[in-house]
N, CA, C and O atoms as CSV, one atom per row, in Angstrom:
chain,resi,resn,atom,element,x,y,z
A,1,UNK,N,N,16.720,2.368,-6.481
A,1,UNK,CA,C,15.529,1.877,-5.830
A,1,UNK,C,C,14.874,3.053,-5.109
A,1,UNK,O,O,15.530,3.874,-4.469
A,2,UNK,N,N,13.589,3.092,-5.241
A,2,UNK,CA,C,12.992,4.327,-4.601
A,2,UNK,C,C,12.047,4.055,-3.452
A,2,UNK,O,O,11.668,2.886,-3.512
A,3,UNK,N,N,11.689,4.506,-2.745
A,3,UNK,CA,C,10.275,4.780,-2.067
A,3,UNK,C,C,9.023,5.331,-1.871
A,3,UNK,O,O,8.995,6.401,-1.262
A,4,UNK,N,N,7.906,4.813,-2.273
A,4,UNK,CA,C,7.039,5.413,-2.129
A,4,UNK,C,C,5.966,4.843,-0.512
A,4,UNK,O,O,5.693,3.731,-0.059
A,5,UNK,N,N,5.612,6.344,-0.051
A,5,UNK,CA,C,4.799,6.429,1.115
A,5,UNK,C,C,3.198,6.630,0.832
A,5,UNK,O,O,2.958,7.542,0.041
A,6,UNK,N,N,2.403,6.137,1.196
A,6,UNK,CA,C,1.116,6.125,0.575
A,6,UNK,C,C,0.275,6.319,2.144
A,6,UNK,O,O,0.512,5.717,3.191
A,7,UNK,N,N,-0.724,7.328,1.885
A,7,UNK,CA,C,-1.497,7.347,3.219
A,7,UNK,C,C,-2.909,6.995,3.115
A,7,UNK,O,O,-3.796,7.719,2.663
A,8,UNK,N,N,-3.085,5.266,3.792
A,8,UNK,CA,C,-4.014,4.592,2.913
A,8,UNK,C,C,-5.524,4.667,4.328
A,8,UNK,O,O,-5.446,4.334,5.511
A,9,UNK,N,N,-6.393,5.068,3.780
A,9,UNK,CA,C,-7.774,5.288,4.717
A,9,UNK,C,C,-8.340,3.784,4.508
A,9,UNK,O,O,-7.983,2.990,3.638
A,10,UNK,N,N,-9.420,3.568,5.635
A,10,UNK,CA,C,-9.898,2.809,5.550
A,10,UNK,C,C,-9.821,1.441,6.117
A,10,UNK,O,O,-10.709,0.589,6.077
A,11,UNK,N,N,-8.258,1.309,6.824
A,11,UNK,CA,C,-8.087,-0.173,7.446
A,11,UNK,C,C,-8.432,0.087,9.237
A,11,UNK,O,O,-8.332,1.101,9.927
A,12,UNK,N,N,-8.794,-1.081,9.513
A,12,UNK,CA,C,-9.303,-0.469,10.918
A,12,UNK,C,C,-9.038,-1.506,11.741
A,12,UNK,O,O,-9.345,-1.367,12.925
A,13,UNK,N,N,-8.188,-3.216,11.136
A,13,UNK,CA,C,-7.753,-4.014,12.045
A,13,UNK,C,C,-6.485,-4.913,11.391
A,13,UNK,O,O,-6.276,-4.559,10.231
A,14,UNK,N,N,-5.686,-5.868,11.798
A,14,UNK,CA,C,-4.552,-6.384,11.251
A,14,UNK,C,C,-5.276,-7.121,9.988
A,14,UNK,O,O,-4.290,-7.115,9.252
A,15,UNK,N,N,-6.181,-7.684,9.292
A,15,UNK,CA,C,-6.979,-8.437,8.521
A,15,UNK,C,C,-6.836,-7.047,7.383
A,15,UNK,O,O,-6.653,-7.276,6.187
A,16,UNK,N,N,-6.912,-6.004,7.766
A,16,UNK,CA,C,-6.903,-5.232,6.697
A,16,UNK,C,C,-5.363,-4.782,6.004
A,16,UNK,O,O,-4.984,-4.696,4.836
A,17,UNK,N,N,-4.555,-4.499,7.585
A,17,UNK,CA,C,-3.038,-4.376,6.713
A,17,UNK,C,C,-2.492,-5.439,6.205
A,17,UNK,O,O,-1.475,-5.377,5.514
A,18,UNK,N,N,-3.227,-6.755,6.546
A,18,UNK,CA,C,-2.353,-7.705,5.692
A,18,UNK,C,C,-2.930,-7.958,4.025
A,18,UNK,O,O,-2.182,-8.458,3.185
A,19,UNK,N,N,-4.303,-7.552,3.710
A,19,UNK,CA,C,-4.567,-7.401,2.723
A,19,UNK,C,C,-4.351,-6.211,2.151
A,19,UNK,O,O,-4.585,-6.102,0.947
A,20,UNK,N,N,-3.892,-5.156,2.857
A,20,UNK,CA,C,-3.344,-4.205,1.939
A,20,UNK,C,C,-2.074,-4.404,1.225
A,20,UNK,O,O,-1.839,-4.000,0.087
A,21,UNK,N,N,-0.951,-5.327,2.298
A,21,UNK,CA,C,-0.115,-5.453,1.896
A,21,UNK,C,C,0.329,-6.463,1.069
A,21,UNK,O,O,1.482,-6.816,0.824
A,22,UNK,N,N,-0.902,-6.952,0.603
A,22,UNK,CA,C,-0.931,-8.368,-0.185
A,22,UNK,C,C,-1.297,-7.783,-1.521
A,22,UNK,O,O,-1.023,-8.300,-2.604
A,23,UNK,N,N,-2.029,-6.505,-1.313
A,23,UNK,CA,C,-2.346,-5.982,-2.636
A,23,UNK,C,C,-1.345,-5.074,-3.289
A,23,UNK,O,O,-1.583,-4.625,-4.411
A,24,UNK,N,N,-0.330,-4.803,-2.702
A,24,UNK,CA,C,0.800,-3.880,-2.514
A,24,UNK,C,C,2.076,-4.512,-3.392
A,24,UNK,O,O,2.851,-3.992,-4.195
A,25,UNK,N,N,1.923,-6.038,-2.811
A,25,UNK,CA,C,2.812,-6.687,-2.701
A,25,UNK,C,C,2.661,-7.650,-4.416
A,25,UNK,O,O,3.360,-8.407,-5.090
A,26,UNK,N,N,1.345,-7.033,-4.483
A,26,UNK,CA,C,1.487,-7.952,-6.162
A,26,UNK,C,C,1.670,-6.795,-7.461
A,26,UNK,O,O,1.273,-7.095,-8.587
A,27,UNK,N,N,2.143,-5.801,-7.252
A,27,UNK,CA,C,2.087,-4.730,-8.224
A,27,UNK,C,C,3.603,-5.083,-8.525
A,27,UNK,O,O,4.447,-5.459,-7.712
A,28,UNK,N,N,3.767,-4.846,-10.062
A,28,UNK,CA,C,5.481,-5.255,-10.779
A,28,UNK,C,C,6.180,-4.006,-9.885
A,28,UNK,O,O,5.981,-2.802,-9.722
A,29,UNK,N,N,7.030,-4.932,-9.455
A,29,UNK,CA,C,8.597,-3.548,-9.683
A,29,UNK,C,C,8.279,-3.285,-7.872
A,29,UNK,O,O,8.977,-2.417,-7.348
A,30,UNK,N,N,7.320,-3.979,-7.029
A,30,UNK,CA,C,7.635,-4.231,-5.732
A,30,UNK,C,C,8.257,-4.720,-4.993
A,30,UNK,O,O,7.512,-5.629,-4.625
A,31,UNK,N,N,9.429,-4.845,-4.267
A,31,UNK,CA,C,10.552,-5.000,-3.743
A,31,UNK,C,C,10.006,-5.412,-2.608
A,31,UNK,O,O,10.100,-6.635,-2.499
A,32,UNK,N,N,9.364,-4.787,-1.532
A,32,UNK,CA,C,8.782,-4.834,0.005
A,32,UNK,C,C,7.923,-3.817,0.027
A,32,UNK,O,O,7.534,-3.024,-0.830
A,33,UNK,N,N,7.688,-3.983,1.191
A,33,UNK,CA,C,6.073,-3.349,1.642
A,33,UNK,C,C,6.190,-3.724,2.977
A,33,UNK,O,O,6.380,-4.843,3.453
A,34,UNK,N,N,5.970,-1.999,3.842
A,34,UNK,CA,C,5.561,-1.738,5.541
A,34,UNK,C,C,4.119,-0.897,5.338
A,34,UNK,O,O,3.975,0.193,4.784
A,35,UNK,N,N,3.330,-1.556,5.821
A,35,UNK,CA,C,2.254,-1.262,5.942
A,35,UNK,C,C,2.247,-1.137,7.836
A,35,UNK,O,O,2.413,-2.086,8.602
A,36,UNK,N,N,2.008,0.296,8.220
A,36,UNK,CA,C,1.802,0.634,9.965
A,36,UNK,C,C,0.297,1.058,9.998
A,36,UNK,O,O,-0.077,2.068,9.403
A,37,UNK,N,N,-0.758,0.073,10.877
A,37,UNK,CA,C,-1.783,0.176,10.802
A,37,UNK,C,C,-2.525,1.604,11.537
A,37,UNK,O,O,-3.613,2.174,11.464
A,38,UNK,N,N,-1.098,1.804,12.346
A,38,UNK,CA,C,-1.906,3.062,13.500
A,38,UNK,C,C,-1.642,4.117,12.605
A,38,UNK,O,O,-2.529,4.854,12.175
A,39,UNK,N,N,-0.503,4.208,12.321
A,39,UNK,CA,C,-0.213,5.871,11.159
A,39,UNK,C,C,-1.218,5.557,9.797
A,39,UNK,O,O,-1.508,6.606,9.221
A,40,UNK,N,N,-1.643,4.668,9.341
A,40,UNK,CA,C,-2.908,4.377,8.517
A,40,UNK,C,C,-1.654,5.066,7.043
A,40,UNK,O,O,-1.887,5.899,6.167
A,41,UNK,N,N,-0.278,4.205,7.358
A,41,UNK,CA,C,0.281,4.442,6.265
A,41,UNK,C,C,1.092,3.233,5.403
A,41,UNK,O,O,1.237,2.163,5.995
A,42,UNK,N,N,1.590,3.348,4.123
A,42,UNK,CA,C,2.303,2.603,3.482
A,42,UNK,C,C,3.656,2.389,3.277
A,42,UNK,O,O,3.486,2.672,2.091
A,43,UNK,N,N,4.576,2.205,3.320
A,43,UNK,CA,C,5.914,2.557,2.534
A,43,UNK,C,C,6.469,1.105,1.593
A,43,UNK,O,O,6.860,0.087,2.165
A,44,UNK,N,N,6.441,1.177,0.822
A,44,UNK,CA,C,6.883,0.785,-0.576
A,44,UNK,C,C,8.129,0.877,-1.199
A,44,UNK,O,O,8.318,1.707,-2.088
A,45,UNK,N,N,8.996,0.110,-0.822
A,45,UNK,CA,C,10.241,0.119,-1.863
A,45,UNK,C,C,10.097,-0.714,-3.054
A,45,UNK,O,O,9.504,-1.793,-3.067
A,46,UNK,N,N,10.806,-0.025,-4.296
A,46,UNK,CA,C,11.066,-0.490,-5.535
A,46,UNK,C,C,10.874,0.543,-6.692
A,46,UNK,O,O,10.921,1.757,-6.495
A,47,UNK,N,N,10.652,-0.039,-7.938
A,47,UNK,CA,C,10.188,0.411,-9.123
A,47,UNK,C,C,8.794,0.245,-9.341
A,47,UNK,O,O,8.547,0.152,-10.543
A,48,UNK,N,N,7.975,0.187,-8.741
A,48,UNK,CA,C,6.550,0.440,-8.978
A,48,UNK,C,C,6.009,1.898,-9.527
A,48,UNK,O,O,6.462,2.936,-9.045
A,49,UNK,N,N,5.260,1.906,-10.306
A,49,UNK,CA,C,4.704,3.454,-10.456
A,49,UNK,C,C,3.339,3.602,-9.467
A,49,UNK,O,O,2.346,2.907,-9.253
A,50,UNK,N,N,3.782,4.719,-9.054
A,50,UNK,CA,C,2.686,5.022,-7.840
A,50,UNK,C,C,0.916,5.579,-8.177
A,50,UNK,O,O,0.082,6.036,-7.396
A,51,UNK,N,N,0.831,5.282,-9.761
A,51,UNK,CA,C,0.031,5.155,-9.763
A,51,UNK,C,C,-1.004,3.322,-10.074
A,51,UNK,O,O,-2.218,3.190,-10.230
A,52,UNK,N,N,-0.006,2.310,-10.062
A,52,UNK,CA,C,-0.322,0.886,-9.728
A,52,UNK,C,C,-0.491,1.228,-8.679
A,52,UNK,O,O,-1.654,1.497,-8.380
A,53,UNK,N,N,0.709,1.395,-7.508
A,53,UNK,CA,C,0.238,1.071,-6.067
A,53,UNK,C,C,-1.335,1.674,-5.874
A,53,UNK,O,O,-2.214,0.873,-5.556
A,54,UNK,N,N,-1.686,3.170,-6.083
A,54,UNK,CA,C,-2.744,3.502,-5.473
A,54,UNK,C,C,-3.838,2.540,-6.046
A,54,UNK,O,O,-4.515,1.853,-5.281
A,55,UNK,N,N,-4.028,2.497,-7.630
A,55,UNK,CA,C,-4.828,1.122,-7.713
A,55,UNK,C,C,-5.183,0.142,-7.137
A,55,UNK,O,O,-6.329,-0.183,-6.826
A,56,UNK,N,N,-4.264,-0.361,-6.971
A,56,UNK,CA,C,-4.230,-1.850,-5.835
A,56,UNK,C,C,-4.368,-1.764,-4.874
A,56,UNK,O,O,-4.621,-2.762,-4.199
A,57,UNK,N,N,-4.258,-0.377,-4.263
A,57,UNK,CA,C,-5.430,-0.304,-2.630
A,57,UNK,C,C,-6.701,0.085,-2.653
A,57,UNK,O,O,-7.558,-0.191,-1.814
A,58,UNK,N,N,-6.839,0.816,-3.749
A,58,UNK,CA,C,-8.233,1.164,-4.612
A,58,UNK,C,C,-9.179,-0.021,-4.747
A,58,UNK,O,O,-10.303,0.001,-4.247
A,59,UNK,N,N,-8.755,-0.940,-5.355
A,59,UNK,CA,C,-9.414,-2.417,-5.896
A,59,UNK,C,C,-9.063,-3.268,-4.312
A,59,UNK,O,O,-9.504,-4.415,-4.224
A,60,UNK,N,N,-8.476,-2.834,-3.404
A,60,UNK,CA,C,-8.724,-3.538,-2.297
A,60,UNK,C,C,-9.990,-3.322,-1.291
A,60,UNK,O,O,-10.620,-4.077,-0.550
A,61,UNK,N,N,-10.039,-2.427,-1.501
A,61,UNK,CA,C,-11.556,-2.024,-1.179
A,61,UNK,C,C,-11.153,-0.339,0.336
A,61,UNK,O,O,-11.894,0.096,1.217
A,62,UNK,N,N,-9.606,0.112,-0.095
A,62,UNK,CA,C,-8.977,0.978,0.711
A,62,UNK,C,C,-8.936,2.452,-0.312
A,62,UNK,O,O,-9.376,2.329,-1.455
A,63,UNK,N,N,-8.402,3.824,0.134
A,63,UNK,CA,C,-8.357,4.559,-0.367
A,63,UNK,C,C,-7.214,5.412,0.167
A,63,UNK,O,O,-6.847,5.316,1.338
A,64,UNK,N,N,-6.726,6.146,-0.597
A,64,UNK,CA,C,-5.468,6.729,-0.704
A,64,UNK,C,C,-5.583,8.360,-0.337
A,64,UNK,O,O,-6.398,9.008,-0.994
A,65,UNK,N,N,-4.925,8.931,0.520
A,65,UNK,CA,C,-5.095,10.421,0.610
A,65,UNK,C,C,-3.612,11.008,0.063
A,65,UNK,O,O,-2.486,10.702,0.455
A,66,UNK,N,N,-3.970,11.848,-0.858
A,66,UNK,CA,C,-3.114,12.762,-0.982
A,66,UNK,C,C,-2.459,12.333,-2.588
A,66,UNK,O,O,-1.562,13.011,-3.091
């Protein structure tokens, strides 16, 4: 099982980390999801490929650095 950390721009109140993490949370091979609104970051356990996750914050209307 792996982790991926994602540093997601764009959320600016709890309405947003819970839809990030709703969008997070529907990609295959997602296990859990910590979404910390102040570090404006992700962490992701499972088999997801990290290029779904960035998608799915992409199509959330969020964006990904790095």
């Amino acid at each position: 099982m792996s982790q991926t950390i994602l540093k997601i721009e764009g959320m600016t109140c709890n309405h947003c980390k819970m839809r990030a993490e709703k969008a997070l949370q529907a990609v295959s091979g997602v296990e859990s999801v910590k979404v910390d609104l102040e570090a404006k970051e992700a962490v992701v356990t499972g088999a997801a490929e990290r290029a779904k996750l960035v998608k799915a914050i992409v199509e959330a209307g969020y964006s990904v650095v790095g």
